[in-house]
C-alpha positions as CSV (number, residue, x, y, z in Angstrom):
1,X,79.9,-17.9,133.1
2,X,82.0,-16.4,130.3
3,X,84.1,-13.5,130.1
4,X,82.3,-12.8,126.8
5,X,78.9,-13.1,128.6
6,X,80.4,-10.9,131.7
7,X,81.4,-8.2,129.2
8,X,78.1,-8.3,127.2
9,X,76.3,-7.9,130.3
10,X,78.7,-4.6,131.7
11,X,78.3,-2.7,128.0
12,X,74.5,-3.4,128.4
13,X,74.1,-1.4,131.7
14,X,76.8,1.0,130.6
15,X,73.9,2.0,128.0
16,X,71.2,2.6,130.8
17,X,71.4,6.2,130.8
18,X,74.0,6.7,128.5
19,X,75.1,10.2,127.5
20,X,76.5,11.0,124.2
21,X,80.0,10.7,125.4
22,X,80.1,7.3,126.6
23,X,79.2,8.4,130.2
24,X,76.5,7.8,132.2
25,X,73.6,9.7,133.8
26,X,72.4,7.7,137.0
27,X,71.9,10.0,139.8
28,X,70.6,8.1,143.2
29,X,66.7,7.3,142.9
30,X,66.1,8.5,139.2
31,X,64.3,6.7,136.2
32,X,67.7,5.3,134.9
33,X,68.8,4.4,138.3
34,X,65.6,2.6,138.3
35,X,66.0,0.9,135.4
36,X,69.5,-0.2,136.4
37,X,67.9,-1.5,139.9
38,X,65.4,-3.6,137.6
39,X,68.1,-4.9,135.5
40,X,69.8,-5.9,138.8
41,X,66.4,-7.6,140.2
42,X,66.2,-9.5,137.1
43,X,69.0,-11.3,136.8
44,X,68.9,-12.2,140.5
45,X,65.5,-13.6,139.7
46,X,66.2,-15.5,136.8
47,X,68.9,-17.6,139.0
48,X,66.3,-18.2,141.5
49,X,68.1,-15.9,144.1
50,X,66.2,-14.2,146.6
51,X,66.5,-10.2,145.7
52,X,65.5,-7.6,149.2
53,X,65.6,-3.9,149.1
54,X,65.8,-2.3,152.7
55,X,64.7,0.9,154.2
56,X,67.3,3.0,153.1
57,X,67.1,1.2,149.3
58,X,70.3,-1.2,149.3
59,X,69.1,-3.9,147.0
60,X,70.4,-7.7,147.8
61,X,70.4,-11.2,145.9
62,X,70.8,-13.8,148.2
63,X,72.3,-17.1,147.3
64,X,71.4,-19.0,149.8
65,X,74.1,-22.3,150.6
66,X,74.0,-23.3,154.1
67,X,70.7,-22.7,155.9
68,X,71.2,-20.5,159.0
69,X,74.5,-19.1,158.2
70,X,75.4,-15.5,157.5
71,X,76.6,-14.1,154.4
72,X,79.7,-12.7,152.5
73,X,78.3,-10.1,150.8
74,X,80.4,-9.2,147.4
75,X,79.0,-5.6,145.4
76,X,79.4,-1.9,145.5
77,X,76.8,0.9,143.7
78,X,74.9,1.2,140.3
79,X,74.3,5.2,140.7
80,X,76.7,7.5,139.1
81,X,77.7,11.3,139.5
82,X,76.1,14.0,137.0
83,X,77.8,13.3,134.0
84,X,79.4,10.4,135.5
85,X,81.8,7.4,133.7
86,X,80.6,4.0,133.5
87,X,83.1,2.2,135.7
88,X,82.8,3.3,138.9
89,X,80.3,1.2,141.1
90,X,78.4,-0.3,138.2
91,X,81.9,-2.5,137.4
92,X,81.8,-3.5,141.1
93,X,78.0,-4.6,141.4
94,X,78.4,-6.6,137.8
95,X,81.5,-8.0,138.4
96,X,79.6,-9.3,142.1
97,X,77.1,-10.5,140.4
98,X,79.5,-12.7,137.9
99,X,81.9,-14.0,140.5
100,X,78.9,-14.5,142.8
101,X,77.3,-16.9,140.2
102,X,80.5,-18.5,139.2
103,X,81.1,-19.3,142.9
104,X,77.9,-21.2,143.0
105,X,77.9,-23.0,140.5
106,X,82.0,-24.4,141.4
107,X,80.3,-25.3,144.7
108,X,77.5,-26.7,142.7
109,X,79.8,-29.0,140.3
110,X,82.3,-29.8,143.0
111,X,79.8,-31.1,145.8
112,X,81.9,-28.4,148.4
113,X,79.8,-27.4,151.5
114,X,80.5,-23.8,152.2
115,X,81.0,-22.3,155.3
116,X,78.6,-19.2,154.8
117,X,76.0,-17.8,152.4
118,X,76.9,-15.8,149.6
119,X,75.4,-12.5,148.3
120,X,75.6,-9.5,146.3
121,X,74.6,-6.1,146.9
122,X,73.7,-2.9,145.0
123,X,74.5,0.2,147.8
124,X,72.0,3.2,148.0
125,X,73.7,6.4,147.3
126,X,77.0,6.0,146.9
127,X,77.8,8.9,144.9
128,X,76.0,11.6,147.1
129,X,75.9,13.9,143.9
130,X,71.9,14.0,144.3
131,X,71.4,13.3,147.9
132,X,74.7,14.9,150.5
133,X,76.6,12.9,152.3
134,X,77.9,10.3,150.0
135,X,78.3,6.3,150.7
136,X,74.4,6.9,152.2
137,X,73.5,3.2,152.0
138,X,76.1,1.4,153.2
139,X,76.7,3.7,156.0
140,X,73.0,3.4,157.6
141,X,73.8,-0.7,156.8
142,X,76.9,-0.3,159.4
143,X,74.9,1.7,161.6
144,X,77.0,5.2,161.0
145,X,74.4,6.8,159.3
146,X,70.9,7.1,160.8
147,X,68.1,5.9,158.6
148,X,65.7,8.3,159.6
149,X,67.9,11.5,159.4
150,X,69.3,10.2,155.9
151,X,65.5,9.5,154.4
152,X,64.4,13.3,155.4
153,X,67.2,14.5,153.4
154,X,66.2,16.4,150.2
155,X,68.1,17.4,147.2
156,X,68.4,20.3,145.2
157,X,64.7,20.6,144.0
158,X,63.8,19.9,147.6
159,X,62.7,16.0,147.0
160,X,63.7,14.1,150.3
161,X,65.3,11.0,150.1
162,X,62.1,9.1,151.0
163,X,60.1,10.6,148.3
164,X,62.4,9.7,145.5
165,X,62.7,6.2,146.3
166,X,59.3,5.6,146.7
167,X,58.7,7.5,143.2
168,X,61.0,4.8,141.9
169,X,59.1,1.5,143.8
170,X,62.6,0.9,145.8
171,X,62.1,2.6,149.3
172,X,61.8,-1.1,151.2
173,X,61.1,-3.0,154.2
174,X,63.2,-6.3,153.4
175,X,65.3,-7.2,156.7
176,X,69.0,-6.8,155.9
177,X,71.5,-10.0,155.5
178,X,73.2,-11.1,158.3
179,X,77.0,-10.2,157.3
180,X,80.2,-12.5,157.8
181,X,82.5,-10.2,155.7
182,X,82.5,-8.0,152.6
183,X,84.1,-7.8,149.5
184,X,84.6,-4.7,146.4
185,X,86.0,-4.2,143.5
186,X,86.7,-0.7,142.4
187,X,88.1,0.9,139.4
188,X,91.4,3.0,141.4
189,X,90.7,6.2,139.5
190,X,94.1,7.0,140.0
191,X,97.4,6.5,137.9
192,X,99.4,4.1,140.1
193,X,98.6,1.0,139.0
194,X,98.5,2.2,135.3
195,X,101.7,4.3,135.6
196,X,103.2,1.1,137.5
197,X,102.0,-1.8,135.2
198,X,99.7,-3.8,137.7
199,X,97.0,-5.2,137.3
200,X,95.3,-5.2,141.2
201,X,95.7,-3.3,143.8
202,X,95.0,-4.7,147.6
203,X,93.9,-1.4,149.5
204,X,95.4,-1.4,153.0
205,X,93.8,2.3,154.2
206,X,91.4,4.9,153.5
207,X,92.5,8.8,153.6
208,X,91.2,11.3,155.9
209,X,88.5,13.4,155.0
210,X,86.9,16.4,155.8
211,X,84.2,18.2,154.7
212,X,83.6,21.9,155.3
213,X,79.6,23.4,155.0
214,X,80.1,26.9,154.3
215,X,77.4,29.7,154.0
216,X,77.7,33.0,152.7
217,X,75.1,35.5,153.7
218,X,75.4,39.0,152.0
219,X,72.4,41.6,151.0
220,X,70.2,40.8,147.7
221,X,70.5,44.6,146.0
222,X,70.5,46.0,142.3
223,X,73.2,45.1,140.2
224,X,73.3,48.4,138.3
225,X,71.8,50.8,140.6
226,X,73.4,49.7,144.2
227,X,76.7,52.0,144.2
228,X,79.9,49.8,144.6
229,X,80.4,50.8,148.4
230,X,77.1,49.2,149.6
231,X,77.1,45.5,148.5
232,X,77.3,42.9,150.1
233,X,78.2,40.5,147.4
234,X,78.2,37.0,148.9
235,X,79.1,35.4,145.5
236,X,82.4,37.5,145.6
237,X,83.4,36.6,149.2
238,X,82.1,32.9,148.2
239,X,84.7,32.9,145.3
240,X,87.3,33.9,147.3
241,X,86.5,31.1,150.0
242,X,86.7,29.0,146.9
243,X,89.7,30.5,146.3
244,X,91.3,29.5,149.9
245,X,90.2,26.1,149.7
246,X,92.1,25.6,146.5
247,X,95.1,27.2,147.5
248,X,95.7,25.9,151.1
249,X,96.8,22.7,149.5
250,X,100.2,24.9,148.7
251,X,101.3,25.0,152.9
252,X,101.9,21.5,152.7
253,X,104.5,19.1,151.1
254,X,103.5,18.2,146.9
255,X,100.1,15.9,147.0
256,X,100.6,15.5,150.6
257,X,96.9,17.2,150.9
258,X,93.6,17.6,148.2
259,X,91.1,20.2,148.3
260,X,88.1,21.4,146.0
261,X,85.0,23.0,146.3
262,X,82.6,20.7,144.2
263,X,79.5,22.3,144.6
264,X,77.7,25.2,144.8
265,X,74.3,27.5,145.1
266,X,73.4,30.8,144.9
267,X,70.6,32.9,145.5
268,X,68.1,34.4,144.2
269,X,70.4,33.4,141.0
270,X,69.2,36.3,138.7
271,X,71.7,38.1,136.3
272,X,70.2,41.7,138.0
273,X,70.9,40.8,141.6
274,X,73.9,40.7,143.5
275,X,73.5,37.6,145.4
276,X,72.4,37.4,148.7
277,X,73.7,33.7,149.7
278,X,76.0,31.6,148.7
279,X,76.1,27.6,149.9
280,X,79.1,25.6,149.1
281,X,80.6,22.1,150.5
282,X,84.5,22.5,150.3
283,X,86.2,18.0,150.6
284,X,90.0,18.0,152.3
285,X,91.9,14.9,151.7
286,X,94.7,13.4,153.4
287,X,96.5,10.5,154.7
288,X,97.6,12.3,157.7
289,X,94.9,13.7,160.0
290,X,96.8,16.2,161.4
291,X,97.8,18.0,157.8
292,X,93.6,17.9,157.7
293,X,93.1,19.6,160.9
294,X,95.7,22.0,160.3
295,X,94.3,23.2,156.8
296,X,90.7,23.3,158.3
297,X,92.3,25.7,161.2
298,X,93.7,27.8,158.2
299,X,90.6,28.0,156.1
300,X,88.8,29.1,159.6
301,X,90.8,31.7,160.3
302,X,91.4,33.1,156.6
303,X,87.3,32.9,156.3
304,X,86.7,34.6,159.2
305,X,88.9,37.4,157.9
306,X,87.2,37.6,154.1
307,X,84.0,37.9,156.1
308,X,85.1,41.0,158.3
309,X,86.5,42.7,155.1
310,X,83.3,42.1,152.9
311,X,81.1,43.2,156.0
312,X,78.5,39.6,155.5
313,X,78.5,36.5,157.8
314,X,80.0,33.6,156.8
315,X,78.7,30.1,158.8
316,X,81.3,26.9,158.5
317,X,80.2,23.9,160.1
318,X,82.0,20.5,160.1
319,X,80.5,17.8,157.5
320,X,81.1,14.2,157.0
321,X,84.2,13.9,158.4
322,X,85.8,10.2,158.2
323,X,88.8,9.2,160.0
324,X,91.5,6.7,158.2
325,X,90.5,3.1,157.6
326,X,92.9,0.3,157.6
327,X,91.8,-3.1,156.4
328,X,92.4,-6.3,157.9
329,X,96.0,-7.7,157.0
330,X,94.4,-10.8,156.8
331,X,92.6,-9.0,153.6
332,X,95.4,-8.0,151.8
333,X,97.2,-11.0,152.2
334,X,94.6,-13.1,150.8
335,X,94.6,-10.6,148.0
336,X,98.2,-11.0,147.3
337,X,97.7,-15.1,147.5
338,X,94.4,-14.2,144.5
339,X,97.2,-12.8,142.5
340,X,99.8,-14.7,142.7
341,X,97.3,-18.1,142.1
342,X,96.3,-16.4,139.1
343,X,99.7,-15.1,137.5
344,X,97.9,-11.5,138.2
345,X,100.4,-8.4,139.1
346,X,99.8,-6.8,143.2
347,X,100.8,-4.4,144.6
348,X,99.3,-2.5,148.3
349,X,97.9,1.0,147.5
350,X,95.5,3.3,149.4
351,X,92.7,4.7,148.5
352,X,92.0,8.7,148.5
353,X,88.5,8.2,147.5
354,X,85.6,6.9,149.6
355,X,83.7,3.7,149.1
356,X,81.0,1.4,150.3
357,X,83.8,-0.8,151.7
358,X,85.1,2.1,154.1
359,X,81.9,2.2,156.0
360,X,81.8,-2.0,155.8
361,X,85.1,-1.9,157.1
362,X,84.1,-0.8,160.4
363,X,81.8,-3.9,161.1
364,X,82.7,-6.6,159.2
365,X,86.4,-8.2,157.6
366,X,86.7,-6.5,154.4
367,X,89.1,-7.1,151.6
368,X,89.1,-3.9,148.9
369,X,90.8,-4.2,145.6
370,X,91.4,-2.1,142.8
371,X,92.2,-2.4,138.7
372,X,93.9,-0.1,136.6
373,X,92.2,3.5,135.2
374,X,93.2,4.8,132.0
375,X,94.7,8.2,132.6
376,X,93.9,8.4,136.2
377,X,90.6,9.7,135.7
378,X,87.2,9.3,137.0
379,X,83.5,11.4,138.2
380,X,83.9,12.0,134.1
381,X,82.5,11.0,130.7
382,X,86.3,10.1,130.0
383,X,86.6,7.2,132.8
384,X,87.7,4.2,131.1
385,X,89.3,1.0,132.3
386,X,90.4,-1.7,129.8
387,X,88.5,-5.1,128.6
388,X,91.5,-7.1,129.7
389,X,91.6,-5.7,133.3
390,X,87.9,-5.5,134.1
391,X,87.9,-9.7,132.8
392,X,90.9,-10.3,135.2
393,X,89.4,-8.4,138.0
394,X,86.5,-10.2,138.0
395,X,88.3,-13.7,138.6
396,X,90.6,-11.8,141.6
397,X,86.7,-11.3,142.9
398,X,85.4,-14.9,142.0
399,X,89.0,-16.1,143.8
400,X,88.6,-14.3,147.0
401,X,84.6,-15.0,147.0
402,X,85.4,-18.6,147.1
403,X,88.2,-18.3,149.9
404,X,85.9,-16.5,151.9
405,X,82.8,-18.6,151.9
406,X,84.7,-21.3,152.7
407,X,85.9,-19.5,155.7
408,X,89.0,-18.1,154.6
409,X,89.0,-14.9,156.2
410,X,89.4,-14.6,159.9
411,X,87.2,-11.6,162.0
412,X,89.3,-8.5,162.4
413,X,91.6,-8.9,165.5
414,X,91.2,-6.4,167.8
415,X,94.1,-5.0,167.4
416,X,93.4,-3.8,164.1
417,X,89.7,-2.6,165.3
418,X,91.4,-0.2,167.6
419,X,93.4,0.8,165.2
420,X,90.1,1.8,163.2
421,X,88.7,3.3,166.0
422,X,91.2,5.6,166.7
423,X,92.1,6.5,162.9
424,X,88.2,7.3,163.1
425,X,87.8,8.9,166.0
């Protein structure tokens, strides 16, 4: 119930697949994903709380308070990227599982009858480093995913979704929770709140994104003996597609739109062969949809015209593509109300990056906060977030746990669901 025994807890998952710079190494469905997921299980179990993993492999402890009633479900993800820091997701899941207890037991020692069940959840995928798209688990929960499609997917070395959970003893059956709202806590991985000395951040909206899939197909030849005039280099039209994608942020006002190429393939790979294909997913960020659509009609049309001057084909097709998400008002102003009970800094901020809670947004009142990152940085060895913030942000999630099991926060009105649906659409 202490801080001291919440922070003893977070270092000792930080050190499941720890890498020698204070990262971590927990791609989706791995060994130390596993042992993460059995550290998870375990402490569910030793509380007597009912732990189910689902067909997608979301893993859930149940705290069961009034028989019959659906659940607010409190958590975020225990997988990292390659390389990845040791905040984002894990701090979420831990701190879930510390407010969720804490919540109990208050109900426990004060004789309070809730009015729904309380639970905690540890999302499948989140990251998407192994397995493409990201936020996997969550979204086949909400229904935007389909189950089916996402377990046939296969990473790099060609292991499908499927395979790798079962490998790991987590691809389930478990019928999912009945949900009555949703709750995360996130480090921002972003300077505002740093910069701006405030300790939680109530996220009002998601940004736009778009993803582009984009193959390069050239001609596998001879690196020395194919004359200069007869390749068709796909890496070299690739980097310049890379190239585009990094530049087109520079049409639009400063930070107004983010772009990257994050990964990429090539093939056959071979330091004697000019390669034949190139794969690469370039991410465009926004808050307005429109500068989004307009940068994807750029890259188009600039793409099209690498590949008529470098004589290959180049296929683009549209890729998990997620419209602007506000969340409930309702939300933020409990947020605010958190803070404010606590003698906590607040402030409204959006969020550029993609979480669990975007896709729970969409079926379920969802409140979003965020704490402080050192430096702004994150998907890095270097993430770091302080002692003192990750403590307090753990009582903003015990606060608004408690408000919203004893039926604090109202369904989104459908005003606001419209609003969703047409930011998404």
């Amino acid at each position: 119930m202490s801080d001291a025994t919440f922070l003893t807890d977070f270092h000792h998952v930080a050190g499941i697949g720890a890498t020698a710079n204070s990262g971590v190494e927990r791609q989706a469905a791995t060994e130390a994903d596993k042992a993460t997921r059995d550290w998870f299980a375990a402490f569910a179990r030793e509380r007597n709380w009912e732990v189910r993993v689902d067909g997608i492999g979301n893993m859930f402890a149940l705290i069961e308070l009034v028989p019959g009633a659906p659940y607010i479900l409190l958590g975020s993800h225990l997988d990292s990227q390659p390389l990845g820091g040791r905040f984002d997701g894990a701090y979420g899941v831990l701190a879930g599982l510390h407010a969720a207890e804490r919540v109990a037991k208050r109900l426990h020692s004060t004789g309070t009858t809730p009015v729904f069940n309380l639970a905690v959840v540890n999302w499948f995928n989140e990251e998407g480093g192994r397995f493409a798209p990201s936020i996997m688990g969550s979204s086949v929960f909400a229904g935007l995913m389909d189950q089916e499609k996402m377990l046939a997917v296969k990473d790099l070395a060609g292991t499908t979704v499927a395979e790798a959970l079962e490998a790991i003893g987590y691809l389930g059956t478990d019928q999912r929770p009945d949900l009555a709202g949703y709750a995360e806590i996130h480090i921002e991985q972003g300077r505002i709140l740093e910069r701006e000395g405030i300790t939680l951040g109530a996220v009002d909206y998601s940004w736009h994104t778009q993803k582009l899939d984009i193959e390069v197909l050239g001609e596998q030849s001879h690196t020395g003996a194919t004359a200069m005039a007869d390749r068709h280099d796909a890496l070299v039209a690739a980097s310049k597609v890379v190239l585009l994608v990094h530049d087109v942020t520079k049409k639009f006002a400063e930070e107004a739109l983010v772009s990257s190429v994050g990964q990429l393939t090539l093939e056959p790979n071979s330091p004697i062969v000019v390669a034949r294909r190139v794969h690469l997913v370039a991410d465009l960020r926004s808050a307005s949809p429109e500068i989004v659509a307009e940068a994807r009609a750029s890259l188009l049309a600039d793409i099209a015209q690498i590949a008529k001057d470098h004589d290959i084909r180049i296929n683009v097709n549209d890729f998990d593509v997620r419209g602007i998400q506000y969340y409930p008002e309702a939300g933020l102003e409990l947020t605010e109300k958190v803070a404010a009970n606590l003698g906590l800094s607040v402030r409204r901020i959006r969020t550029m990056a993609g979480h669990d809670s975007v896709a729970m947004n969409r079926i379920v009142p969802t409140v979003m906060m965020f704490i402080p990152s050192v430096d702004g940085v994150s998907h890095c060895e270097r993430e770091f977030t302080t002692d003192t913030d990750i403590v307090a942000g753990v009582k903003a999630l015990e606060s608004v746990a408690w408000e919203m099991v004893n039926g604090a926060l109202a369904p989104i009105d459908s005003t606001e669901q419209e609003l969703s649906k047409a930011g998404a659409a």
